[in-house]
N, C-alpha and C positions, 0 to 999 in steps of 0.2 A: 693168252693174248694171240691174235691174228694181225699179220700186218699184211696189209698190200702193196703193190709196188706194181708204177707202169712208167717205163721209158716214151713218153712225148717228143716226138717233134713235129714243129710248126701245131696244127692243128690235129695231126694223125699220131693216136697211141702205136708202137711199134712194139711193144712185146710188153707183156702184163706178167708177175707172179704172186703167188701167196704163200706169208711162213707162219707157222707157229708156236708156240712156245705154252706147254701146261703143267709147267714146273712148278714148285713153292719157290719161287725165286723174288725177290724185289723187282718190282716196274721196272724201272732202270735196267737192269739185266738182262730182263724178257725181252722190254725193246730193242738190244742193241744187241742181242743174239738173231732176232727176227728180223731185223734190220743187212744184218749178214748174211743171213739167209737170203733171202729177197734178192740181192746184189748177186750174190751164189748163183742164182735160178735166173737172173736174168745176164748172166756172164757180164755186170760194169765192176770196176772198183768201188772198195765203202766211202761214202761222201765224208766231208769233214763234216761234222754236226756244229753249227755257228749259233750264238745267243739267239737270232730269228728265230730259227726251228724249234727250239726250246714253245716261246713263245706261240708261235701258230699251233705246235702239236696240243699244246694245253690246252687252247682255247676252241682249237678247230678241229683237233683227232687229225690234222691233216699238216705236211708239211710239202713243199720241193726244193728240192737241188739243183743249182744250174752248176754254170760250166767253172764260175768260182770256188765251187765247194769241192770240186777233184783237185788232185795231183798233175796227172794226165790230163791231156787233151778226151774231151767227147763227142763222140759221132749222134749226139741230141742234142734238144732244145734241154729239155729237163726231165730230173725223175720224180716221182711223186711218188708217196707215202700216206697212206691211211690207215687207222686202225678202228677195231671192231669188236 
């Protein structure tokens, strides 16, 4: 699995990264090891994963995160996530 990940705000992407994962592991796994990674490479905290994302990632390979899904306050609009 390959994920991407790009920190947006307003209109302008601010920092882009890509993780991988080509392990025999379960989906699940892969994602939220990738998922980590990504966050890792772009220095934010991991988002909380909410029933939407589930949703959107299913359907669209695509999810984001705003400022509800941290702990912390974010210096963005949102992150986005892709996979491939």
């Amino acid at each position: 699995m390959r994920l991407y990940g790009r920190i947006i705000k307003g209109k302008k992407i601010l920092k882009e990264a890509v993780a991988e994962n080509n392990e025999a592991i379960p989906y699940n796994d892969a994602l939220e090891r990738c998922l980590i990674g990504v966050c890792k490479e772009l220095d934010v905290q991991v988002p909380m994963w909410l029933k939407n994302n589930t949703s959107e990632f299913v359907n669209y390979k695509r999810t984001f995160f705003r400022e509800e899904h941290f702990v912390e306050a974010i210096k963005f609009d949102k992150l986005e996530i892709r996979a491939e």
